[in-house]
N, C-alpha and C positions, 0 to 999 in steps of 0.2 A: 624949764621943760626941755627935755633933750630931742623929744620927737622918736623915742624908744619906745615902743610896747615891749612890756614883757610879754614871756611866753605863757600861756592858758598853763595852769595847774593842770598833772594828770593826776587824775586821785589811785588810789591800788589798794582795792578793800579784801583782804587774805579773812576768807570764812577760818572762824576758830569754833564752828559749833560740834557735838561730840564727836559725828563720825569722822568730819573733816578733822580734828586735832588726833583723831586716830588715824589717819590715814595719812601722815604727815605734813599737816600744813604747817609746823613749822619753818620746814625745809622751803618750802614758797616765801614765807614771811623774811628767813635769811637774805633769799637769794632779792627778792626786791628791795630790799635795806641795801643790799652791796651797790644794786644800781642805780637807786634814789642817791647815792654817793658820788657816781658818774652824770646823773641826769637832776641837777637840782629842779624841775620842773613837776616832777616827779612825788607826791605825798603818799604816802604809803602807812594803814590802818591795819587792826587786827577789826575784826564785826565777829556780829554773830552770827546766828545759823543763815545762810544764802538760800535755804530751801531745795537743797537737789544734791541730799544728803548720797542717794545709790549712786551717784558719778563724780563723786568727791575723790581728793581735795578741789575746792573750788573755789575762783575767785572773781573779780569784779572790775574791770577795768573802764573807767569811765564810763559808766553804765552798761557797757558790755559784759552778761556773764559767760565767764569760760571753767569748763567742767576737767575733771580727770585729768589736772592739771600735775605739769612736774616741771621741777629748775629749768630746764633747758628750753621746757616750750616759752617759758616766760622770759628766759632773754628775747627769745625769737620773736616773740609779742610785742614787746618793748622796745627793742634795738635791733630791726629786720637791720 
């Protein structure tokens, strides 16, 4: 035992339900893929519907939902 913790998983759940995958969550699921690459701490899922389909794309961060999400607010979430 090295007397290392590791760091807590942050989980990143990208809603893929209709309106969300019309509204581009994609582009969300990219952009946390690239930074789950920079932040190995970092586990990043597609799911399904998050429920809060009229402020989509939306996603889920560590039990936190955040609405009317886009690339950029998600670095800023991730990586202030």
């Amino acid at each position: 035992m090295t007397g290392q913790t590791e760091a807590p998983i942050r989980l990143v759940r990208v809603c893929f339900g209709p309106n969300c995958s019309r509204n581009f969550a994609i582009d969300l699921l990219l952009e946390a893929e690239a930074l789950r690459r920079r932040a190995p701490d970092l586990q990043v899922v597609q799911c399904g519907c998050l429920s809060n389909c009229d402020w989509g794309p939306n996603l889920e961060l560590d039990g936190r939902l955040y609405t009317d999400m886009e690339p950029q607010l998600l670095r800023r979430i991730i990586a202030p």
